[in-house]
matplotlib code that plots the C-alpha trace (Angstrom):
import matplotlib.pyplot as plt

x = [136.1, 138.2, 138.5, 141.7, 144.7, 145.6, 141.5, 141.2, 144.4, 143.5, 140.2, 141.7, 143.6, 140.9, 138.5, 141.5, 142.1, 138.4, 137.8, 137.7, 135.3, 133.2, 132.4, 131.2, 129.5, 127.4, 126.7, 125.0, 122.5, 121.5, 120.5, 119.2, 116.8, 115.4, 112.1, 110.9, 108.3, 109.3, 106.0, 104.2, 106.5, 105.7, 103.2, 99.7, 100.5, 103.4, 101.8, 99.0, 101.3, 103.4, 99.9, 97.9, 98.2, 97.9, 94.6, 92.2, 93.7, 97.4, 95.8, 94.5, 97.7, 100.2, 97.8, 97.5, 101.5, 101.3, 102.3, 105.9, 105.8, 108.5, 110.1, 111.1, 114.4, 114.4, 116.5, 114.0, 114.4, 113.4, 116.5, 118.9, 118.2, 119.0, 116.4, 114.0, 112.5, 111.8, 109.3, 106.8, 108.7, 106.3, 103.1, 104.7, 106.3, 103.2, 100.8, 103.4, 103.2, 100.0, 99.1, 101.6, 99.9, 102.9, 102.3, 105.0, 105.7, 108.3, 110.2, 112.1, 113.9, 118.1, 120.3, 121.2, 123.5, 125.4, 129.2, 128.0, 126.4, 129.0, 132.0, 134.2, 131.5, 132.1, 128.8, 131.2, 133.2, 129.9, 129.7, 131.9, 130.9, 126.9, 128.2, 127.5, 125.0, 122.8, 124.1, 122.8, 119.5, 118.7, 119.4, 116.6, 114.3, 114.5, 114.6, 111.2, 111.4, 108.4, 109.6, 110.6, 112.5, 113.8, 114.0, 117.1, 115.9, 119.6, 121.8, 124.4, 127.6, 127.6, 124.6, 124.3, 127.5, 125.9, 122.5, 124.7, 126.2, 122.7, 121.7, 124.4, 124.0, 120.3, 122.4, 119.6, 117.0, 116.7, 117.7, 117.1, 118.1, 116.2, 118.0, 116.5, 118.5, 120.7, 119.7, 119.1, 122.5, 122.8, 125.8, 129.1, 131.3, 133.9, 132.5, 131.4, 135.5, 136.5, 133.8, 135.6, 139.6, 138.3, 136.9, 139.7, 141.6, 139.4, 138.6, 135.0, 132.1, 130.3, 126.8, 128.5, 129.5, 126.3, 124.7, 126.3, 126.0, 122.5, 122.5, 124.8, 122.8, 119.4, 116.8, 115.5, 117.9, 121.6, 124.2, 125.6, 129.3, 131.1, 131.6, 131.0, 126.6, 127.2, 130.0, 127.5, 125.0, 127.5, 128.4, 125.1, 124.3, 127.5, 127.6, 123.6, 121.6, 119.9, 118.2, 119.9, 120.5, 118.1, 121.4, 121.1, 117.4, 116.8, 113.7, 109.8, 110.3, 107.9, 110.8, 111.9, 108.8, 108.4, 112.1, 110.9, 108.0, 109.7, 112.2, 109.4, 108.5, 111.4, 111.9, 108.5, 110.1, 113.2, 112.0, 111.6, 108.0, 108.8, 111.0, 114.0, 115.2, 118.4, 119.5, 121.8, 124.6, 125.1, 124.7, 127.4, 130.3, 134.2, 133.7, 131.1, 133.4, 135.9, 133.4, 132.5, 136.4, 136.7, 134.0, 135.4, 138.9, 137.1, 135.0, 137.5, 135.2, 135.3, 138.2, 136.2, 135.7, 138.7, 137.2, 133.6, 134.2, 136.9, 133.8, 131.0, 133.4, 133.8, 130.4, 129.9, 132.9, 135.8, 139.2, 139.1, 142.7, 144.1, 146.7, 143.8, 142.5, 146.3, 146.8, 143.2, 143.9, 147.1, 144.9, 141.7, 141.8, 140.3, 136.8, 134.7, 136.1, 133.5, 134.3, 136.1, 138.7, 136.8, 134.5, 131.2, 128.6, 126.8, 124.3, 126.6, 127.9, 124.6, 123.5, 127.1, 126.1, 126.3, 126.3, 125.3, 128.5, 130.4, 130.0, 129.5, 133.2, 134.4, 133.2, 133.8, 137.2, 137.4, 138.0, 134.8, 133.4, 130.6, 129.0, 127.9, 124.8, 122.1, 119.0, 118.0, 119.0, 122.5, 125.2, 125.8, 125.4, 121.8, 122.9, 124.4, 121.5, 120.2, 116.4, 113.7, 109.9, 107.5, 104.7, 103.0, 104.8, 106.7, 110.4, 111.7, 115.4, 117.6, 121.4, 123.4, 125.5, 128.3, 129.9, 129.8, 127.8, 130.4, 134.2, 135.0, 133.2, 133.0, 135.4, 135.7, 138.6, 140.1, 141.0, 140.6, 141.5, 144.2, 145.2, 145.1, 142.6, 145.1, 144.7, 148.0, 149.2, 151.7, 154.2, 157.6, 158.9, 155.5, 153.3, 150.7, 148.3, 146.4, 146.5, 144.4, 146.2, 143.4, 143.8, 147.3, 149.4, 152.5, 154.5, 153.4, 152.9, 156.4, 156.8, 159.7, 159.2, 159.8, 156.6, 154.7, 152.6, 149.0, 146.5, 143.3, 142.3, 141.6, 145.1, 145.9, 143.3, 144.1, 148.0, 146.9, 144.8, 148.2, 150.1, 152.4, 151.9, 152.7, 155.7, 156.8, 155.9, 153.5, 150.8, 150.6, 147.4, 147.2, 144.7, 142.0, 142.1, 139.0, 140.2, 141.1, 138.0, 136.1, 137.9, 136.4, 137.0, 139.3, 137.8, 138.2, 141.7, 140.9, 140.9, 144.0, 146.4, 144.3, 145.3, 148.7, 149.6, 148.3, 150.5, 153.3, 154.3, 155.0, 152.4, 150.5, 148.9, 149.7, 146.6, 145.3, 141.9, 139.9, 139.5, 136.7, 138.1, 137.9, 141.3, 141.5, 144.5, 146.4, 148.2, 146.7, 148.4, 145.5, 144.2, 147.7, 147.8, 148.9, 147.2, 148.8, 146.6, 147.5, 151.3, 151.8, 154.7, 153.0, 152.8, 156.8, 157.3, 158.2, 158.0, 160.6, 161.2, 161.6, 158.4, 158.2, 155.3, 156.0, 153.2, 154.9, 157.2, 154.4, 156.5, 155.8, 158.7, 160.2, 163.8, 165.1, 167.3, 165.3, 167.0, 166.3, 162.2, 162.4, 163.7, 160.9, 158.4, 154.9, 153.2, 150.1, 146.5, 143.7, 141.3, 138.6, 136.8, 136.1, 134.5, 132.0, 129.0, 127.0, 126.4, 130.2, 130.3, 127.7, 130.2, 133.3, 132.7, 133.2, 136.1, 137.9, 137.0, 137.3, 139.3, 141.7, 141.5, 142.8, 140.7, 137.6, 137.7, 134.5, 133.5, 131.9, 135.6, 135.8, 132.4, 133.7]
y = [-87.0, -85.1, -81.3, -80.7, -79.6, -76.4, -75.3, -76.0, -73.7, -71.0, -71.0, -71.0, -68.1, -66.1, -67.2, -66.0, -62.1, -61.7, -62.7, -59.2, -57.7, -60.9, -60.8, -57.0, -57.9, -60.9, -59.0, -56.0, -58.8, -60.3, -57.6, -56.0, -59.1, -58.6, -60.3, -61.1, -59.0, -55.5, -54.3, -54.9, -51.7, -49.6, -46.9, -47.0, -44.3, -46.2, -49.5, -48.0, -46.5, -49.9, -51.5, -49.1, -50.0, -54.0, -56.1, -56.4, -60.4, -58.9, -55.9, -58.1, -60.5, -57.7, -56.0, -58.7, -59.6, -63.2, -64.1, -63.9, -60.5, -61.2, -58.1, -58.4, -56.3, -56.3, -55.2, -55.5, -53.7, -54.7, -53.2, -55.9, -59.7, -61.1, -58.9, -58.6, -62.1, -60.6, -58.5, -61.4, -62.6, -60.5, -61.3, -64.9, -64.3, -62.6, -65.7, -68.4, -66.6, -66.4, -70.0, -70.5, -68.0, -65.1, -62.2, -60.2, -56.6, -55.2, -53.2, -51.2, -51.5, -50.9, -49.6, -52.6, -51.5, -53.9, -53.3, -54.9, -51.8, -49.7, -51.3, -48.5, -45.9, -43.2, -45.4, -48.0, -45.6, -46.1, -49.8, -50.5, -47.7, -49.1, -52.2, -49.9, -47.9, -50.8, -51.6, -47.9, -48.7, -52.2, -51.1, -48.0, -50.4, -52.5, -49.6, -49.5, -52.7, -54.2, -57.4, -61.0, -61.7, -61.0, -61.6, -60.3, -60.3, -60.3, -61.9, -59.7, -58.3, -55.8, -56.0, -59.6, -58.4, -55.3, -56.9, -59.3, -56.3, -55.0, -58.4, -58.6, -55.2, -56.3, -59.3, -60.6, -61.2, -64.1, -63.1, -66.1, -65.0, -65.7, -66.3, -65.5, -68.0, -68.0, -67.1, -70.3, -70.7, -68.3, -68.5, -70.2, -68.5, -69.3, -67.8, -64.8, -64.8, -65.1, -62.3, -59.9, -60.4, -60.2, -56.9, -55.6, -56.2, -54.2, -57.7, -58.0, -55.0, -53.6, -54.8, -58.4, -57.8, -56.4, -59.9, -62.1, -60.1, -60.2, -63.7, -64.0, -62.2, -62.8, -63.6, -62.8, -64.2, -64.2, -63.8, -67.6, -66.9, -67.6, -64.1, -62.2, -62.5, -66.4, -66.8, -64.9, -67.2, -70.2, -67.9, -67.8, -71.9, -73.0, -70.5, -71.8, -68.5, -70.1, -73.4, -76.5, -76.8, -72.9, -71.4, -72.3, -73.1, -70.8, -68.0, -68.3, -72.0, -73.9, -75.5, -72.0, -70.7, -73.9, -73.0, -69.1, -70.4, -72.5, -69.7, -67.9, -71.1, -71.4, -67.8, -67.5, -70.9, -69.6, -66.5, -65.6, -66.4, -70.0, -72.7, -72.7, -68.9, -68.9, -65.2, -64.7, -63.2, -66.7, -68.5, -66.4, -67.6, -67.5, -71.3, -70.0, -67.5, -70.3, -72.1, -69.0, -68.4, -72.4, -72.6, -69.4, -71.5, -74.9, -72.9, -70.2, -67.7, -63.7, -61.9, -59.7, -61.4, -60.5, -56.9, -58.1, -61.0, -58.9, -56.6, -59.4, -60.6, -57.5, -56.5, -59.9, -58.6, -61.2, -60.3, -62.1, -61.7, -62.0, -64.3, -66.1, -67.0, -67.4, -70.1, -71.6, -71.9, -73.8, -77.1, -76.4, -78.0, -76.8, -78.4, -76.6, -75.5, -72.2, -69.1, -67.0, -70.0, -73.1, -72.6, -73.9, -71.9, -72.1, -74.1, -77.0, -76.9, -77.0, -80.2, -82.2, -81.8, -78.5, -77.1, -80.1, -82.9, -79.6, -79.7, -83.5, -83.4, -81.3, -82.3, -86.1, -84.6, -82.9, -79.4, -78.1, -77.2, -79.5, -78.9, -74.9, -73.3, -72.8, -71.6, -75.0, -76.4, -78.0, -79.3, -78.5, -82.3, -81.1, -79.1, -82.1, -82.5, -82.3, -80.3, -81.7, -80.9, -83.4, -84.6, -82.1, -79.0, -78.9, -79.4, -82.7, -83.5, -86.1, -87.2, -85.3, -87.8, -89.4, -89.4, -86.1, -86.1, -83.7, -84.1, -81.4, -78.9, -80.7, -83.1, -85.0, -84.1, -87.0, -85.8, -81.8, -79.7, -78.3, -79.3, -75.3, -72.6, -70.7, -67.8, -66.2, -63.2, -60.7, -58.9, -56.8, -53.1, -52.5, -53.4, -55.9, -56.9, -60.4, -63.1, -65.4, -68.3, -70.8, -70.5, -69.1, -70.8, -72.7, -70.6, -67.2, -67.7, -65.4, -62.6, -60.1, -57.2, -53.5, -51.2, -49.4, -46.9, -45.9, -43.7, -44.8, -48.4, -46.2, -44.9, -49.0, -49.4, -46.5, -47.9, -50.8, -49.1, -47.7, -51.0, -49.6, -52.4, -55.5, -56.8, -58.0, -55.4, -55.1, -52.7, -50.5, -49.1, -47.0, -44.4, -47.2, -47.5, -46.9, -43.4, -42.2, -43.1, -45.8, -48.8, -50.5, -53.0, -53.0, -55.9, -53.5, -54.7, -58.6, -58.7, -56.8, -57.8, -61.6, -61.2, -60.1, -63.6, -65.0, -63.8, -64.7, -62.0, -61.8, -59.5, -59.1, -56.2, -54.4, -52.6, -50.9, -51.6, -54.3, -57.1, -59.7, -62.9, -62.0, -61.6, -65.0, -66.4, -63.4, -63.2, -60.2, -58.4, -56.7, -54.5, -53.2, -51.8, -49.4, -47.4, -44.5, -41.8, -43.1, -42.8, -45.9, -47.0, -48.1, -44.2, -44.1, -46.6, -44.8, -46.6, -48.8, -49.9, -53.7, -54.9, -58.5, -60.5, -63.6, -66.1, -68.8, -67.1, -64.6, -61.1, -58.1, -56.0, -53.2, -53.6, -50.4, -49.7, -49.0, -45.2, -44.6, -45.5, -43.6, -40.5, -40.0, -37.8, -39.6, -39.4, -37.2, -37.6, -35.2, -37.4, -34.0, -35.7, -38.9, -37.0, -35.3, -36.5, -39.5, -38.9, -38.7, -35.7, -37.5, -39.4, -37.2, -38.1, -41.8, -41.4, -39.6, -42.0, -45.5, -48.2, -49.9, -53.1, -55.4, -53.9, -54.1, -51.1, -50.6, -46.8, -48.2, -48.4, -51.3, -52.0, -52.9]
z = [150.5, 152.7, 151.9, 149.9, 152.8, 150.4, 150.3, 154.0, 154.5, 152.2, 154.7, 157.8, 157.2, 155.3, 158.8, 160.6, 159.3, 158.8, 162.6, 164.0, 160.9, 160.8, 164.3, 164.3, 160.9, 162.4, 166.1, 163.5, 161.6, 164.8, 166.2, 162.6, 162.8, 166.3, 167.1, 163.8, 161.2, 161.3, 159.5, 163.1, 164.9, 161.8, 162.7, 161.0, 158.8, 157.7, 157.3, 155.3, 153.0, 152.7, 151.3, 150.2, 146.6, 146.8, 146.0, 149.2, 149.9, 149.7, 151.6, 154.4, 154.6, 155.1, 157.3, 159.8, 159.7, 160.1, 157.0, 154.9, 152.6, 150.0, 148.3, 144.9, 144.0, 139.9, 137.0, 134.4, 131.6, 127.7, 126.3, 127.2, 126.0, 129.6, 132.0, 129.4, 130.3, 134.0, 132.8, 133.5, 137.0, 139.5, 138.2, 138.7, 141.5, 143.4, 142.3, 143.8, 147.2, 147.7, 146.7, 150.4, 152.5, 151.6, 149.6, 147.1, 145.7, 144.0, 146.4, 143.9, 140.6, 140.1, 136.7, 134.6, 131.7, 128.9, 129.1, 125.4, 124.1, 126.1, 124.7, 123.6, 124.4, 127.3, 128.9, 129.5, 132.0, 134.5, 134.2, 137.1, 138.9, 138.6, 140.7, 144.0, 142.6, 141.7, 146.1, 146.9, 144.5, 146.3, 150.0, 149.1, 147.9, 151.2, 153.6, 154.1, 156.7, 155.3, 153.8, 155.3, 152.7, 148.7, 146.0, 144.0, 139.9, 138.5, 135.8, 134.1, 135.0, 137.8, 138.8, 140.5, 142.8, 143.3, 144.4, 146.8, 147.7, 149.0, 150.4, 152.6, 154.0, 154.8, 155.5, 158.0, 155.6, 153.5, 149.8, 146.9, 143.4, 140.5, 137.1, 134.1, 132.0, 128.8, 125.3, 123.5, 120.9, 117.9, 115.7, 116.8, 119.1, 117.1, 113.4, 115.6, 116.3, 112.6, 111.5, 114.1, 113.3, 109.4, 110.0, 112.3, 109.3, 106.7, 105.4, 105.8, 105.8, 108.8, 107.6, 107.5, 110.9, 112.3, 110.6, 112.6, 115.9, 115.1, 114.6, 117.7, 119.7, 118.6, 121.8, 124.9, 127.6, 129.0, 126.1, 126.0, 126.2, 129.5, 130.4, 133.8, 133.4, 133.1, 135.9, 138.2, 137.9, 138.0, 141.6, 142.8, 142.6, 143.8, 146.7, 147.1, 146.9, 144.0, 143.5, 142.6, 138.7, 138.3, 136.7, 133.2, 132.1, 128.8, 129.7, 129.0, 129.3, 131.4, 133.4, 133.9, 135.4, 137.4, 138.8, 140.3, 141.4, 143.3, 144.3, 146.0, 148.0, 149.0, 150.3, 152.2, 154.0, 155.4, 157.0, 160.8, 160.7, 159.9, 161.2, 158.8, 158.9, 156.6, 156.9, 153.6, 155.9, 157.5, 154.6, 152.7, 155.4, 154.5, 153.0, 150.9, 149.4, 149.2, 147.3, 144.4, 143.9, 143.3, 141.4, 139.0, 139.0, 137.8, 135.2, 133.7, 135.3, 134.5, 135.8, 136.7, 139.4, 140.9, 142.3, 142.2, 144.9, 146.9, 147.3, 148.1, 150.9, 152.7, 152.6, 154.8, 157.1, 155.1, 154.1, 150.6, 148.6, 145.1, 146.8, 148.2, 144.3, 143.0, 145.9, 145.0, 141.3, 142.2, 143.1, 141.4, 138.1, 135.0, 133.8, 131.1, 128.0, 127.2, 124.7, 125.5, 126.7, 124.6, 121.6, 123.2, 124.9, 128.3, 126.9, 125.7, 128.9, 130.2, 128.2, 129.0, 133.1, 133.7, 137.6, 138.7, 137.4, 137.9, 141.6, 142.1, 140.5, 142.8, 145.9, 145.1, 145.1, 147.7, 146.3, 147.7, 151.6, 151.3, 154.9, 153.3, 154.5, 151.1, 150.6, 149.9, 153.4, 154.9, 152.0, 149.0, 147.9, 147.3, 144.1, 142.1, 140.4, 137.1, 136.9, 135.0, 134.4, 136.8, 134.8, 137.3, 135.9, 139.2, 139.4, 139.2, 140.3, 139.4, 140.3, 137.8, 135.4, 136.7, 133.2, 131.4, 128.2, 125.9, 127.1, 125.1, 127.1, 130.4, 131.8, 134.9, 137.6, 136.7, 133.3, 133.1, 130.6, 132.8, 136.4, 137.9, 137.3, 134.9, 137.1, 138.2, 140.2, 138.8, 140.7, 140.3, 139.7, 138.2, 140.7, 141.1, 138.7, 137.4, 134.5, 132.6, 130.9, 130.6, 127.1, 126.8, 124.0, 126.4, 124.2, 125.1, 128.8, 128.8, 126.6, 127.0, 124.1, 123.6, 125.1, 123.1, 125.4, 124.7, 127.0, 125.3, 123.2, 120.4, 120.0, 119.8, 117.3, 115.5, 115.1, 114.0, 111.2, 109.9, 110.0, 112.7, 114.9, 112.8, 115.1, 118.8, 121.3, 124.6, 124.2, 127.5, 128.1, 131.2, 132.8, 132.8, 136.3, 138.4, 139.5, 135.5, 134.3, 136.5, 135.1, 131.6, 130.1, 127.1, 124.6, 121.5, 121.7, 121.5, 117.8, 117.1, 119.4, 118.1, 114.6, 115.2, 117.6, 114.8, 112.3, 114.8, 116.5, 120.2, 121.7, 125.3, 127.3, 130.6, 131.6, 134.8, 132.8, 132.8, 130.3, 132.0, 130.8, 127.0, 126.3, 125.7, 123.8, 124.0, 127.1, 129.0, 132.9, 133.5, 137.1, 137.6, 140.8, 141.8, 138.5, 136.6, 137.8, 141.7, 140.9, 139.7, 138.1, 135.0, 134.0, 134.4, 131.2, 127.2, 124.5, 123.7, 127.3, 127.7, 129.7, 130.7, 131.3, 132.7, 133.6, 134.6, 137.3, 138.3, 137.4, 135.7, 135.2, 133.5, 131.9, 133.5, 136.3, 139.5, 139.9, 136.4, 136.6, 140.0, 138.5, 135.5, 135.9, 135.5, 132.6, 133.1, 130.8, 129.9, 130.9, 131.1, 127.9, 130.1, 133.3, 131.2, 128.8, 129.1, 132.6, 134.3, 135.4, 138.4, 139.1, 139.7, 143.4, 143.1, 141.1, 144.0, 146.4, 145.3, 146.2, 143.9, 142.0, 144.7, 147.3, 145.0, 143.7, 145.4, 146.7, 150.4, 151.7, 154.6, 156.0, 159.0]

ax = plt.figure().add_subplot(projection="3d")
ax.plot(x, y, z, "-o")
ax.set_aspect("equal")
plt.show()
């Protein structure tokens, strides 16, 4: 099928800015690579150190630098569910690699923190800020110059974007991720909903709560909603740095082990000593970005997204654009239903087709660049597949279904669940920011309503607590930007501003925060840019202004006459409490130098 005329556009000109930093970017991995194994100019001294600690057979491999040395880059940690199950991968990992001649170690470990634990906490005022620390962890790891190739040991949500981060820095080695996989399914998504709105509203107990969080969130693995863990591993097949259909396999399955074994065959193939090299900085290409920003559109992918791929692309050397995304959602329609915009979970998905009728759909339709560069070889018609366990316990592959098996979590292009992404950009008298609508009642894609103005969610929790917000209004909640306080996310206000659309009233959000894609049916403008603390005009509004969010024109403006909003002084926070405790006070130096949202608010500036 011929590539859709408004993808192939949206390329050209991305290919056509970026051609200035993309050329620098690919001259400094060519010659980053230069002829082959590093290890072999290290001195003595340093090679001895490099292998001192391996078993004699590693010893002697490495020693003699004929063969692949693989090194492993992991977030393991037993306190989150999803990198708990990579406790066991190097073991694996080293066993596979020798059984082709390679050998394996673990190069170095990076942060992995929950925005789930964090959620409300001061912790969660690092989480974005651990996206390029997790960079800054991986690039250490691999500064030794004794490996071939890696291994990146990543699910959730910073730290797969910071790992690609680091890859494409050491852009001239081969990088394969290696999922862990999804939880298998606790209690619904949508009586995990209920519980929460019931308790916002003093209607249920905490223990009750804690029950079915527990019973939510109750196994080793990836937590199954469709937040910004799962969309990175949906990123990571369809942009082909993993295996074909590895994504979604649940941990300490036999299939799953079979899959990273596999991995590590894979990556001691594609290296300089062989005859495929696939350096991950060619492979991740300005189609390839294309490609992860359609996929996010087809899925209802995290917004987070929207500074995390921003950030990938220019570590490659591309100028990647929220009006890139808005023009992509335009023609990319809408195929999986999955809470926080549905009611099913990953693994539904994964049983209807998953990744593999997912992109079979797309590229039968021409909404994908099929002739893509993986780690798998040439096309990405190699990843619409379904995996399977060979009666060998290797991995068997067959055609993914040409039907889906649950239309009400997966549907064909020919009859999605909506014909664009629901992804829209935002712009007026208060700046830039982003929307979600996938799951946006048609009746509240506009809402025009007096501002209430908060500087914390607390405050908007706490108003709620004294019944002050049972009406029409837009909650503004500003100094969340990533200069305030780093940027979190805001999802303590899902269940309020939930329970008061569903008693009728006419409410939505304007942020400088963040909200991943968890906002869900409440209509959220969130990454306003530029933020309050930066002078932006979201710190000029007082309550009572008349704010309107309109989704269907793509505005966000303030009722007030423009001499008026220019003559306020800004609003100014005591944001000391936020810089201080829990570790912030580190990071006083990233807040004064990052970017802003639409620039990734990312702390490496341009890396060109």
């Amino acid at each position: 099928m011929k590539l859709n005329p408004a993808i192939a556009t949206v390329t050209a000109r991305i290919i056509e800015r970026s051609r200035a930093s993309r050329s620098r970017y690919l001259a400094k991995i060519d010659a980053a690579r230069g002829d082959g194994a590093h290890r072999r100019h290290l001195s003595c001294s340093n090679l001895a150190h490099g292998f001192a600690a391996c078993g004699s057979a590693d010893k002697a491999a490495i020693r003699g630098g004929g063969v692949p040395n693989l090194g492993i880059v992991t977030a393991y940690n037993d306190m989150l569910s999803a990198h708990q199950p990579y406790e066991r991968f190097p073991p694996l990992i080293r066993e596979a690699a020798r059984q082709v001649g390679a050998t394996a170690q673990v190069a170095g470990g990076v942060a992995a923190m929950c925005d789930g634990v964090t959620q409300g906490r001061g912790g969660m005022e690092l989480s974005l800020f651990s996206r390029d620390v997790i960079a800054l962890s991986a690039v250490v790891a691999l500064s030794h110059d004794m490996f071939d190739a890696a291994l990146y040991l990543g699910i959730c949500d910073k730290i797969v974007p910071g790992l690609l981060i680091a890859a494409l820095t050491f852009g001239h080695l081969p990088a394969v991720f290696v999922p862990a996989g999804p939880m298998p399914s606790g209690i619904s998504n949508e009586e995990k909903s209920r519980i929460r709105q019931l308790y916002a509203e003093g209607k249920t107990t905490r223990a009750e709560l804690l029950d079915v969080e527990a019973k939510a969130y109750h196994a080793p693995g990836t937590c199954t909603f469709y937040g910004t863990a799962n969309s990175n591993q949906m990123l990571m097949e369809i942009m082909g740095l993993h295996l074909p259909g590895a994504s979604f396999v649940n941990p300490n399955t036999p299939l799953r082990d079979a899959l990273t074994a596999e991995a590590v065959r894979h990556a001691a193939a594609i290296t300089t000593l062989g005859r495929d090299y696939r350096p991950v900085g060619r492979i991740i290409d300005e189609r390839a970005i294309v490609n992860g920003v359609i996929g996010l559109h087809a899925t209802g992918g995290s917004t987070n997204h929207l500074l995390h791929m921003v950030a990938i692309a220019r570590a490659a050397g591309i100028d990647l654009r929220w009006e890139d995304f808005e023009a992509l959602s335009g023609v990319v329609p809408l195929l999986a239903r999955v809470y926080p915009n549905g009611s099913a979970d990953v693994n539904q998905v994964h049983a209807a087709g998953g990744m593999g009728f997912l992109i079979a759909q797309l590229l039968d339709a021409g909404l994908l660049h099929a002739d893509v560069n993986t780690i798998y070889g040439s096309g990405l018609d190699a990843y619409c597949i379904d995996a399977h366990l060979g009666a060998d316990s290797g991995v068997e592959r067959v055609r993914a279904p040409a039907q889906s098996r649950d239309v009400s979590v997966l549907r064909p292009v020919s009859d999605p669940f909506r014909t664009d992404g629901g992804l829209r950009l935002l712009t007026g008298n208060l700046g830039r920011a982003t929307i979600k609508v996938s799951s946006v009642p048609e009746d509240r894609m506009v809402v025009e309503a007096p501002a209430i103005v908060f500087d914390e969610q607390q405050q908007v929790q706490a108003a709620f607590a004294r019944g002050e917000l049972d009406r029409d209004f837009i909650a503004v909640v500003r100094f969340q930007g990533p200069r305030a306080n780093g940027m979190p996310e805001l999802h303590k206000l899902t269940p309020v501003l939930s329970v008061l659309q569903n008693r009728g009233r006419r409410v939505a959000l304007v942020t400088d925060g963040r909200m991943s894609g968890a906002s869900g049916r409440v209509p959220a403008a969130i990454h306003v840019t530029p933020e309050a603390i930066a002078g932006g005009a979201i710190a000029q509004i007082h309550d009572g202004d008349i704010i309107r969010v309109d989704a269907i024109a793509g505005t966000l403006s303030i009722k007030v006459d423009d001499a008026i909003l220019q003559a306020r002084e800004p609003a100014v926070a005591n944001l000391e409490s936020h810089h201080v405790g829990l570790g912030r006070e580190l990071f006083a130096r990233f807040r004064d130098v990052v970017g802003s949202a639409d620039t990734g608010a990312s702390v490496f500036g341009d890396f060109s």
